[in-house]
N, C-alpha and C positions, 0 to 999 in steps of 0.2 A: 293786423290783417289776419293773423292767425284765427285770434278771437273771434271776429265776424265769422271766418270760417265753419270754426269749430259749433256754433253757435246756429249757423243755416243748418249746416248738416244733423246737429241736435233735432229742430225744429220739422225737417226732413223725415227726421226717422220717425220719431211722434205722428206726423201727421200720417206717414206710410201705417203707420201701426192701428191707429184709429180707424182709415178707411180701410184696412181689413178686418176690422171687427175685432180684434184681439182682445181680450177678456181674461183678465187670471181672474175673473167670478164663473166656479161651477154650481151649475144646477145639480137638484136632486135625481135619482132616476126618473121617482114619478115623475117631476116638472119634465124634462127631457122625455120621457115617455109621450106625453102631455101635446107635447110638440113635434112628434114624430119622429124621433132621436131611439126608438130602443133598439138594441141591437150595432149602431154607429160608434162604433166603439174607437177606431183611429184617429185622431187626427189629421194627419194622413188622408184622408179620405174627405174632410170636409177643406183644405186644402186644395185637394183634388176639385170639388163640388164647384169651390169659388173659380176657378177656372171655368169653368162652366154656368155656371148660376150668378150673375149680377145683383141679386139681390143681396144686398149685405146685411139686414138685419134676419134674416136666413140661413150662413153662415157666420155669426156673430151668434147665433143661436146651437147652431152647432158646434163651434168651438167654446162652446160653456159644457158642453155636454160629452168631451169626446177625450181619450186618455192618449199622454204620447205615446209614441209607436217604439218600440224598442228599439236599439243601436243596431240591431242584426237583422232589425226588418228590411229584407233589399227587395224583398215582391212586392206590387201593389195584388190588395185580393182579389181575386173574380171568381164567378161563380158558373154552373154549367148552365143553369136556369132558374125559372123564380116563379110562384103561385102568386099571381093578386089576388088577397083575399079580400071580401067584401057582401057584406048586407047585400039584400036587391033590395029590401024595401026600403034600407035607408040612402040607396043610390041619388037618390031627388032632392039629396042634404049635399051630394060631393060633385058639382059639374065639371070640374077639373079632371076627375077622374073618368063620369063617365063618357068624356072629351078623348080622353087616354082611351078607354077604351075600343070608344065606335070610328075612330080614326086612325088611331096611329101603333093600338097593338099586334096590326099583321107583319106590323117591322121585325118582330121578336116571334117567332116561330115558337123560342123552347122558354115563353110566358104563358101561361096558362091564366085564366080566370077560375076563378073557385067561389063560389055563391056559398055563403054559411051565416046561417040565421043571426043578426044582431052582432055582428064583426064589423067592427072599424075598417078601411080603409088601409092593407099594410100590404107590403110586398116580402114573402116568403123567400129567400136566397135559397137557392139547390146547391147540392155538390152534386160530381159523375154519378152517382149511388141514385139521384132523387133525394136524397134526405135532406131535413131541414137543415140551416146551417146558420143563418141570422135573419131575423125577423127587423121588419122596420115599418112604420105606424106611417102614411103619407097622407092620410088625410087633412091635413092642413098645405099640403104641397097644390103647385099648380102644373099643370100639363107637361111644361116643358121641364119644370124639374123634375117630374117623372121618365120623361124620355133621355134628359141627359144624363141624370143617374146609371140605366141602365144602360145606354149604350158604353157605359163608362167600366160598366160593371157583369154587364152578361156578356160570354164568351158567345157569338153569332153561331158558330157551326155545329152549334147541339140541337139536337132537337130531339125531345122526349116522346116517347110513347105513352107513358104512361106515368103516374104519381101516386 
């Protein structure tokens, strides 16, 4: 009886492991750049993501790209606000984004758009300062992984004047 036991529960764990995407294969920066991953640097945070984000070859992707989080890390990060940076003329290549935009970024007061010629599709993290703090590439993201990121991720009662 033990055996069967011990033997489901193996089976268990594996299977649990799989459907979260777990990976001891990392990518390279580029590849993980590639993918929208630069700047994603916790695990922790993609962790976080799959809570929120059902897509698992998404977080499977992210956890190829993301380093553990130290023993002392007791904060999760957050940010005071964030620049989406972005092309306008290559905006007719990302609808996901400009979905994000024309709808649902008045959620986010202290986001900002920033139009710059020939720029991928990334969202700029602020500190209290304004200043930049991690950059993340989401041009391969869809709508709702951009809205749950952030609301995951920006602190709501900021709101900027200026950048």
């Amino acid at each position: 009886m033990r055996k069967v036991v011990a033997v489901v529960v193996s089976v268990i764990v594996v299977a649990f492991t799989l459907t979260l995407g777990v990976s001891s294969e990392q990518l390279s920066s580029r590849e993980c750049e590639n993918l929208g991953f630069t700047g994603l640097a916790l695990c922790s945070d993609c962790n976080t993501l799959s809570e929120y984000v059902k897509d698992k070859e998404l977080v499977s992707d992210c956890l190829k790209c993301c380093t553990e989080d130290s023993k002392d890390a007791t904060t999760k990060i957050t940010y005071s606000g964030a620049l989406l940076e972005v092309c306008m003329r290559k905006l007719v290549f990302y609808p996901e984004v400009v979905g994000f935009i024309e709808d649902e970024k008045d959620q986010f007061p202290s986001v900002k758009v920033q139009y710059v010629f020939n720029s991928p599709p990334k969202l700029i993290m602020l500190d209290d300062a304004g200043q930049h703090k991690e950059t993340i590439r989401i041009d391969n993201w869809k709508r709702e992984h951009i809205l749950q990121y952030l609301r995951e991720k920006v602190l709501q009662d900021h709101v900027f004047t200026q950048y």
